[in-house]
The first five atom37 places (N, CA, C, CB, O) and aatype in JSON, in Angstrom:
{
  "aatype": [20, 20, 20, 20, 20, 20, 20, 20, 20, 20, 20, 20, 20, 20, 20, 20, 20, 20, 20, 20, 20, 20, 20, 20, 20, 20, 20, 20, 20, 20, 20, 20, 20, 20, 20, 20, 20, 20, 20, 20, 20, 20, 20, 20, 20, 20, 20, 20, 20, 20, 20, 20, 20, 20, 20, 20, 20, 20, 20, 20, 20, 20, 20, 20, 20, 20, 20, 20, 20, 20, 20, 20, 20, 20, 20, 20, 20, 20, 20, 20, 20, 20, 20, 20, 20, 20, 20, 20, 20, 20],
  "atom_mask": [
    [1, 1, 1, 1, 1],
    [1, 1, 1, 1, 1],
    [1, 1, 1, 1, 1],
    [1, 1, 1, 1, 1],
    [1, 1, 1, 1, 1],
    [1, 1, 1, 1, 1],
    [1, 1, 1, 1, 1],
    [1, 1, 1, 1, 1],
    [1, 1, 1, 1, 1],
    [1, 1, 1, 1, 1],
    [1, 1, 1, 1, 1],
    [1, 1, 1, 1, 1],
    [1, 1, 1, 1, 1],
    [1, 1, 1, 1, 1],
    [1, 1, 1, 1, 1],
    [1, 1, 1, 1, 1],
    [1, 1, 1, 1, 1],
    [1, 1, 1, 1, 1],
    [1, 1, 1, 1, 1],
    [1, 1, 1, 1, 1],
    [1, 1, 1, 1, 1],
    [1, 1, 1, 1, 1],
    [1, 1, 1, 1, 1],
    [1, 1, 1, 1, 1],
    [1, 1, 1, 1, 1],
    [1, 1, 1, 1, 1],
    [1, 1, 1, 1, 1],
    [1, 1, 1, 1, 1],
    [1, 1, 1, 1, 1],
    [1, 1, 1, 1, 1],
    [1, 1, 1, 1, 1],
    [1, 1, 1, 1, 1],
    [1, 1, 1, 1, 1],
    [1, 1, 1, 1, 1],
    [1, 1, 1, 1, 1],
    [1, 1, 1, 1, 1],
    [1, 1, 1, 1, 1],
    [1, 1, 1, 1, 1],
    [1, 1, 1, 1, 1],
    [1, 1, 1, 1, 1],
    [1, 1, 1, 1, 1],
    [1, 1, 1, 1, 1],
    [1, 1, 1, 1, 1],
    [1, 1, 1, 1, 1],
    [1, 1, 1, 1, 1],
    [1, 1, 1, 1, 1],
    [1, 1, 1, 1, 1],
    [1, 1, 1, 1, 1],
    [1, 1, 1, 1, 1],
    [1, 1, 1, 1, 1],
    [1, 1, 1, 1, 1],
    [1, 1, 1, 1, 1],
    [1, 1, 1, 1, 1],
    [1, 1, 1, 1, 1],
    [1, 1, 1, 1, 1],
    [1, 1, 1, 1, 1],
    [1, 1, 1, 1, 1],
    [1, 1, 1, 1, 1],
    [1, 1, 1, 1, 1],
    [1, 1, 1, 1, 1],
    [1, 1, 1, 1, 1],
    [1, 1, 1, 1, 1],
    [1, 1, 1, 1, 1],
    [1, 1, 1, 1, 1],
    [1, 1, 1, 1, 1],
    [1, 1, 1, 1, 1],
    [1, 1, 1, 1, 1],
    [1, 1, 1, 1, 1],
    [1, 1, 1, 1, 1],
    [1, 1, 1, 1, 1],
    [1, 1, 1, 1, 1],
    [1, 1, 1, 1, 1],
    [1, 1, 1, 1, 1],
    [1, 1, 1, 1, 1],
    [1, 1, 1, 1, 1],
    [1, 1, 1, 1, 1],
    [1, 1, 1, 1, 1],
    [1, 1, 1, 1, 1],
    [1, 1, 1, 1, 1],
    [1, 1, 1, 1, 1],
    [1, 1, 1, 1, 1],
    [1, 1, 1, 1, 1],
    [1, 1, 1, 1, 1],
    [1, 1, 1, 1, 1],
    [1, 1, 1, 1, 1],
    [1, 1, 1, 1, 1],
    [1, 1, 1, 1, 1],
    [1, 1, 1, 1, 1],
    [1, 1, 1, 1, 1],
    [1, 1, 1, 1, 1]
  ],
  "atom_positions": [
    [[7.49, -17.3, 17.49], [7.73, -16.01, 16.89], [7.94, -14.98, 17.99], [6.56, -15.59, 15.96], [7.09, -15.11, 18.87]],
    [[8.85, -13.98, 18.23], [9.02, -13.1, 18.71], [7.9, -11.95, 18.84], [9.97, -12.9, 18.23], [7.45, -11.53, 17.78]],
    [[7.44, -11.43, 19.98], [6.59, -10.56, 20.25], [7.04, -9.24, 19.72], [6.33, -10.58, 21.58], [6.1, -8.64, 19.21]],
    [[8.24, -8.53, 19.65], [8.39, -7.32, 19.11], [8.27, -7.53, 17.94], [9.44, -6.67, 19.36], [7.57, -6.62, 17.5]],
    [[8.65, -8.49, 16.81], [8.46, -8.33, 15.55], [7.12, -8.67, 15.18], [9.36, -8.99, 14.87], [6.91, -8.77, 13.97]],
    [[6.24, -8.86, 15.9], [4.46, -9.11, 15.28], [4.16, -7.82, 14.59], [3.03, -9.35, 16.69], [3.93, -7.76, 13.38]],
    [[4.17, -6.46, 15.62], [3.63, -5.55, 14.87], [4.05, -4.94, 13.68], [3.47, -4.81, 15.51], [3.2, -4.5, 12.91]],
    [[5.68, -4.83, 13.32], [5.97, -4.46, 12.37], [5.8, -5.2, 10.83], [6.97, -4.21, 12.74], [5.82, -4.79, 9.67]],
    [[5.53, -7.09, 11.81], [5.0, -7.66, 10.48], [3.94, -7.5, 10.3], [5.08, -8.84, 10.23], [3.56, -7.98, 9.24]],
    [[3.03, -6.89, 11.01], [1.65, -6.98, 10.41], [1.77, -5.64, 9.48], [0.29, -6.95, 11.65], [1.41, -5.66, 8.3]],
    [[2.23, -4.62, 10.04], [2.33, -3.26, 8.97], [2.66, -3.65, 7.8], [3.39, -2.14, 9.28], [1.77, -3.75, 6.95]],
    [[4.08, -3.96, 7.46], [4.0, -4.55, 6.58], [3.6, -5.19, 5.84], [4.25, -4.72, 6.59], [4.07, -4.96, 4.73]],
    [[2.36, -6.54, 5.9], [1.68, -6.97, 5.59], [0.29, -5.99, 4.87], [1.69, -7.71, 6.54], [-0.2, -5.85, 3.74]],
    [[0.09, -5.59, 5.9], [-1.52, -4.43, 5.75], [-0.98, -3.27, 5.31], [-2.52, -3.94, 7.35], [-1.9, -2.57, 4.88]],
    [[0.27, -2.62, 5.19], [0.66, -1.58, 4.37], [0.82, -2.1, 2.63], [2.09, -1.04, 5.05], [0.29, -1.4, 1.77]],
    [[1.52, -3.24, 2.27], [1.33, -3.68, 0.94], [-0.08, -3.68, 0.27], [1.82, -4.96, 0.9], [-0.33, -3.3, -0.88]],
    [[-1.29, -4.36, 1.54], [-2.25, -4.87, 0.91], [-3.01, -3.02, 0.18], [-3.27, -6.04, 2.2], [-3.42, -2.59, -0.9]],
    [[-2.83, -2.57, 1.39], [-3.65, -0.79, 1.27], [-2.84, -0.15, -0.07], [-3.21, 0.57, 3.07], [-3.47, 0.5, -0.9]],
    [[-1.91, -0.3, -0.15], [-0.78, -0.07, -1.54], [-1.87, -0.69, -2.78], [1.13, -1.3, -1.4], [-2.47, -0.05, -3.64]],
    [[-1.89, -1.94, -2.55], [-2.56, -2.81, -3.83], [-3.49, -2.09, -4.32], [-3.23, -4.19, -3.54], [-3.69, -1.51, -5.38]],
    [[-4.36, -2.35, -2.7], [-5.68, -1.17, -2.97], [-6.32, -0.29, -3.98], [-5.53, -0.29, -2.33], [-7.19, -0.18, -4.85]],
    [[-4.79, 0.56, -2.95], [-4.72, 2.05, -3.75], [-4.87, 2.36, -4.91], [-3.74, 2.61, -3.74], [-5.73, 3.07, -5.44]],
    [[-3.33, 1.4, -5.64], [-3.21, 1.29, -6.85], [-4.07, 0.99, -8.02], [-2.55, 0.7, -6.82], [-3.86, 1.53, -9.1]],
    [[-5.32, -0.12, -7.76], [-6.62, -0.49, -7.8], [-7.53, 0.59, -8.05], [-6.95, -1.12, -6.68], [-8.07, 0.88, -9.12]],
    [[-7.66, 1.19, -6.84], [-8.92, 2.4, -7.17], [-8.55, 3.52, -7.97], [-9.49, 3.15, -5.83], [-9.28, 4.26, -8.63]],
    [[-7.28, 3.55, -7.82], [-6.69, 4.97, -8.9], [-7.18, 4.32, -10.48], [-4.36, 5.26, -8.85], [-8.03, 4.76, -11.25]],
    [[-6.57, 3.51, -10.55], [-6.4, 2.72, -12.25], [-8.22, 2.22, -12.43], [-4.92, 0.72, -12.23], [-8.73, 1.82, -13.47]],
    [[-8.73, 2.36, -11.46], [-10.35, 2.09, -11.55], [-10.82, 3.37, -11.84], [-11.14, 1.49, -10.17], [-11.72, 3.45, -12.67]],
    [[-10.39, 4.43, -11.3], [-11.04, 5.7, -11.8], [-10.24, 6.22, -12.97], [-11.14, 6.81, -10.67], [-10.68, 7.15, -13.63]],
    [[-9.28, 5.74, -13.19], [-8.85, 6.28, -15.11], [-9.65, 5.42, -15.93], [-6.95, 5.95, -15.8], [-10.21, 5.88, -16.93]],
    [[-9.77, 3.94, -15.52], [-10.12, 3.31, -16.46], [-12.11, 3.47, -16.68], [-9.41, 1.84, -16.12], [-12.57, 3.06, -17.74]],
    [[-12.83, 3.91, -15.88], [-13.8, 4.2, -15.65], [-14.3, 6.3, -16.44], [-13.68, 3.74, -13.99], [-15.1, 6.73, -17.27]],
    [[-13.46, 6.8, -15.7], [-13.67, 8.24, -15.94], [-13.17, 8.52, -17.49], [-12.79, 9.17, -14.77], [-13.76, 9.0, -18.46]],
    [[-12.26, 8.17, -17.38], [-11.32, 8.57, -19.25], [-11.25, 7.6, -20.14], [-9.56, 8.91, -19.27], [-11.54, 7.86, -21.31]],
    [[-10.99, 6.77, -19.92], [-10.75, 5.73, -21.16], [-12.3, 5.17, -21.18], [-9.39, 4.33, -20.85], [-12.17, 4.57, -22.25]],
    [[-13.08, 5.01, -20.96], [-14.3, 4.31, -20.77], [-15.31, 5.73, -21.78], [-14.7, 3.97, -18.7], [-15.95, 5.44, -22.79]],
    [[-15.24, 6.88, -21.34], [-15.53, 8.3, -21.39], [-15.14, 8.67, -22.9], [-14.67, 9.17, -20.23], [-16.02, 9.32, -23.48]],
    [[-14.05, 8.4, -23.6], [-13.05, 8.85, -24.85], [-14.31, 9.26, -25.89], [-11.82, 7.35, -25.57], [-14.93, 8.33, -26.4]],
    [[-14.64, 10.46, -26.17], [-15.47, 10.43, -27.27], [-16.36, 11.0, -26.94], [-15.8, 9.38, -27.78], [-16.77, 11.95, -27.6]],
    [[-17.05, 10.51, -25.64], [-18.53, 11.22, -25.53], [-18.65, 12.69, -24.76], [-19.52, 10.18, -24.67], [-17.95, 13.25, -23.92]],
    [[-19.8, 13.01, -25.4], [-19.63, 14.45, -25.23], [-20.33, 14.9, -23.67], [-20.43, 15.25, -26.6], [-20.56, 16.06, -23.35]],
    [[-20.56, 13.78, -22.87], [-20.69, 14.38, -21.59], [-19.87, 13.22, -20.56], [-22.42, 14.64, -21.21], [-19.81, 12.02, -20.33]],
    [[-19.09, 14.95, -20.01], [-18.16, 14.02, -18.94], [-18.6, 14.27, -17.7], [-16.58, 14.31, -18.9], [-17.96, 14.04, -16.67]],
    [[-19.53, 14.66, -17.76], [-19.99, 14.51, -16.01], [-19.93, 13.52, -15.37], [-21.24, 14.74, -15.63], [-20.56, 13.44, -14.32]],
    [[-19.25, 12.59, -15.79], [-19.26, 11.55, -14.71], [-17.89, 11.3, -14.23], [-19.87, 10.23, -15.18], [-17.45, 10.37, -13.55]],
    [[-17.05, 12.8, -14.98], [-15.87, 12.03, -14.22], [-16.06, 12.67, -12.3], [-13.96, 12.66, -15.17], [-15.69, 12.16, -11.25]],
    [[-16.72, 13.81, -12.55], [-16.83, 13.9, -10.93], [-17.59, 12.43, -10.0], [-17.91, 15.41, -10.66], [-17.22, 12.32, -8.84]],
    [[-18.27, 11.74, -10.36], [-18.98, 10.86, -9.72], [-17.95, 9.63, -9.36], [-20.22, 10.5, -10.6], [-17.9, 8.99, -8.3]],
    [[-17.32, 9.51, -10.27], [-15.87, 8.59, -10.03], [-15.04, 9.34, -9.22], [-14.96, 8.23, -11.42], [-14.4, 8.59, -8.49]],
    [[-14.76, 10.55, -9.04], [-13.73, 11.18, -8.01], [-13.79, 10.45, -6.78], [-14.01, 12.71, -7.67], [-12.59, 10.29, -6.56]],
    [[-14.43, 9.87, -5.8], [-14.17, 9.21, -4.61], [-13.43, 8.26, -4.87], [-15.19, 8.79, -3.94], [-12.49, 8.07, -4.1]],
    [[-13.61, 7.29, -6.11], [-12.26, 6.16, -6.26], [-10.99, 6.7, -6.1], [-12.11, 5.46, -7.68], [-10.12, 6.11, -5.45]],
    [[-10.72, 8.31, -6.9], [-9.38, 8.5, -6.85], [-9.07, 9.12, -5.54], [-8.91, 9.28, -7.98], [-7.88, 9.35, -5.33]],
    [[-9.93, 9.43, -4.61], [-9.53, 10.13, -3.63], [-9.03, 8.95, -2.55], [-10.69, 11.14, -3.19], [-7.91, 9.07, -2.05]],
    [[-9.73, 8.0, -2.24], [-9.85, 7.31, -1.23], [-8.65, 6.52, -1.9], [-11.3, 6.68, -0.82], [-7.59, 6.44, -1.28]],
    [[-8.76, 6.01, -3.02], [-7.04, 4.82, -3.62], [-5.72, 6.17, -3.2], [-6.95, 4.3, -6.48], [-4.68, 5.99, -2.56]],
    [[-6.14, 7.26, -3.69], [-4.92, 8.0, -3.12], [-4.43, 7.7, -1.73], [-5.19, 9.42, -3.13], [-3.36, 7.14, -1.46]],
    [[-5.38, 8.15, -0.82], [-5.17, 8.17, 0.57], [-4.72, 6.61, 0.4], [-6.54, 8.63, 1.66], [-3.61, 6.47, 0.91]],
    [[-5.06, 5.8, 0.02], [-5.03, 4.36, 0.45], [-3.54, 3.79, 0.35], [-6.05, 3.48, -0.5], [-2.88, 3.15, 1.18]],
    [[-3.19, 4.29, -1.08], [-1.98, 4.03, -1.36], [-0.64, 4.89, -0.78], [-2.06, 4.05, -2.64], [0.53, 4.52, -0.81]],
    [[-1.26, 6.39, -0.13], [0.15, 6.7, 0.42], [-0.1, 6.7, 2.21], [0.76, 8.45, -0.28], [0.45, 7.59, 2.87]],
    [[-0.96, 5.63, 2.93], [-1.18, 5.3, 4.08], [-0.52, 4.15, 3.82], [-2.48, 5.34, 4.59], [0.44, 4.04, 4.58]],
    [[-0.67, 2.89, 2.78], [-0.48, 2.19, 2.91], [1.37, 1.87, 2.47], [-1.58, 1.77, 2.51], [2.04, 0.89, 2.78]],
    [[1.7, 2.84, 1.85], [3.27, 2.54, 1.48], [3.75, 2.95, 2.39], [3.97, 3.08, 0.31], [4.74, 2.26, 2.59]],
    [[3.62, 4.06, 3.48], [4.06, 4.92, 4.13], [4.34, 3.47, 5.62], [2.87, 6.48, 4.21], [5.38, 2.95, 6.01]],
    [[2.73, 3.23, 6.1], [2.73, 1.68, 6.65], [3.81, 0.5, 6.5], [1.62, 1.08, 6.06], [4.42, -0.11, 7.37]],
    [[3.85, 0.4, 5.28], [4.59, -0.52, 4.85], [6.29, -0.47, 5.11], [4.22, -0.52, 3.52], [6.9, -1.39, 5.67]],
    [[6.83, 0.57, 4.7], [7.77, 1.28, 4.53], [8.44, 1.27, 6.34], [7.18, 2.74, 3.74], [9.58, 0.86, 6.58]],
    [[8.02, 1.5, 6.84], [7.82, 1.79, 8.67], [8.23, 0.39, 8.75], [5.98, 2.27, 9.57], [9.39, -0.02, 8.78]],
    [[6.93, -0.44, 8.8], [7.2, -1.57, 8.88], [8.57, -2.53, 8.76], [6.49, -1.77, 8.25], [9.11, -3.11, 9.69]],
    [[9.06, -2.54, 7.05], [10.29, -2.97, 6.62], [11.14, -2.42, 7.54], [10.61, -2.65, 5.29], [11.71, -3.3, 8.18]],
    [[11.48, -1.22, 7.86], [12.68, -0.59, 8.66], [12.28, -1.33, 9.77], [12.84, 1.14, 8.89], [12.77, -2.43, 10.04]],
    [[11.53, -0.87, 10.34], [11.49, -1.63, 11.83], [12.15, -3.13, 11.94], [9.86, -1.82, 12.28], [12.91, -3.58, 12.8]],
    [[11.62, -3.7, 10.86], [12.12, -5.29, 10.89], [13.77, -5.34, 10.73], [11.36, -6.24, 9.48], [14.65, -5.99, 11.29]],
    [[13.76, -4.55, 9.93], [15.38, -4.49, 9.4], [16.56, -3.69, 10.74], [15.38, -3.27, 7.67], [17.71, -3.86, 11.14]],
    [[15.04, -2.5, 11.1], [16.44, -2.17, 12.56], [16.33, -4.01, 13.77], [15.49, 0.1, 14.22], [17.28, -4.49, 14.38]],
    [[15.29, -4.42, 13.74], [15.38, -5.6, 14.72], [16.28, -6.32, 14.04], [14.07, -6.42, 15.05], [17.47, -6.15, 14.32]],
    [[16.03, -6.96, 13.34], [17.24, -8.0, 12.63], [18.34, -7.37, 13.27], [17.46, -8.03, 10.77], [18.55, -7.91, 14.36]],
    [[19.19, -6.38, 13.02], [20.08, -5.82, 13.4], [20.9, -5.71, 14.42], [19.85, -5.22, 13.27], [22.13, -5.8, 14.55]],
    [[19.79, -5.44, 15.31], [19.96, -5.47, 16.89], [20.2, -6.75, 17.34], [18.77, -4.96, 17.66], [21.03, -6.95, 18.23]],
    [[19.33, -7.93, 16.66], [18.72, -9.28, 17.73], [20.7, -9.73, 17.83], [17.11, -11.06, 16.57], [21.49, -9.97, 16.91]],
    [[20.86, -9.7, 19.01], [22.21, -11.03, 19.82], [22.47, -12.06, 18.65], [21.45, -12.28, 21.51], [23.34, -12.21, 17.79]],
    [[21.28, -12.69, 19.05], [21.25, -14.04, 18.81], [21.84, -14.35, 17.46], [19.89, -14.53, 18.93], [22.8, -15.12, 17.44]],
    [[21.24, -13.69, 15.96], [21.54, -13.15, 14.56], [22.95, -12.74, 14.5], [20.63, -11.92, 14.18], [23.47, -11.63, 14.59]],
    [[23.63, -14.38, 14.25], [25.13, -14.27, 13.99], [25.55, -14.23, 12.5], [25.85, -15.47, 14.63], [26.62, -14.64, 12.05]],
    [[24.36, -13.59, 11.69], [24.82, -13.67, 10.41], [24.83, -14.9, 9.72], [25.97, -13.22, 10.39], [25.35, -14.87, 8.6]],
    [[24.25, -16.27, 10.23], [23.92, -17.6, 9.59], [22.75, -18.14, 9.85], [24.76, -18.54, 9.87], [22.41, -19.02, 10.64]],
    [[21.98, -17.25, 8.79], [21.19, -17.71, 8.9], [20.18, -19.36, 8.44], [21.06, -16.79, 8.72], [19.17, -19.91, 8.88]],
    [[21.32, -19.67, 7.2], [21.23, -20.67, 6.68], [20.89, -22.23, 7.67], [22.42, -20.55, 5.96], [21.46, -22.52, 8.73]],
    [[20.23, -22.74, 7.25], [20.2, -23.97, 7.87], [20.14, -25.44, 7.04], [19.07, -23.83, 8.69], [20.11, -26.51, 7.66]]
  ]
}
């Protein structure tokens, strides 16, 4: 494997997973704070769930943002590499 493309595959890699994450703790604090909540007459707990949505936020736009970087990078290398005569088939 080529040494310049390690890091952008790992972003990629660890930017999807932080995405998943994200997506995870957000849909953990709706499904916890509101839909779980529907009816009862004390919602104080949706503040106690607020760290799920804060931290899946951050998580998910670190981790697409990661990700995103990543893909380009790979895609400007592909681009560049000599060698990549367009057959890649084998």
């Amino acid at each position: 494997m080529n040494s310049k493309i390690i890091w952008p595959s790992v972003a990629l890699i660890s930017g999807t997973v932080l995405t998943i994450i994200g997506i995870l703790l957000t849909v953990g604090y709706i499904m916890e704070a509101y839909i779980a909540r529907i009816g009862e007459p004390d919602q104080s707990l949706l503040f106690w769930y607020l760290p799920l949505l804060i931290i899946g936020l951050i998580a998910f736009v670190t981790g697409l943002s990661t990700g995103i970087w990543g893909f380009n990078r790979l895609r400007k290398i592909n681009h560049q590499d000599p060698s990549n005569d367009g057959h890649d088939l084998k």
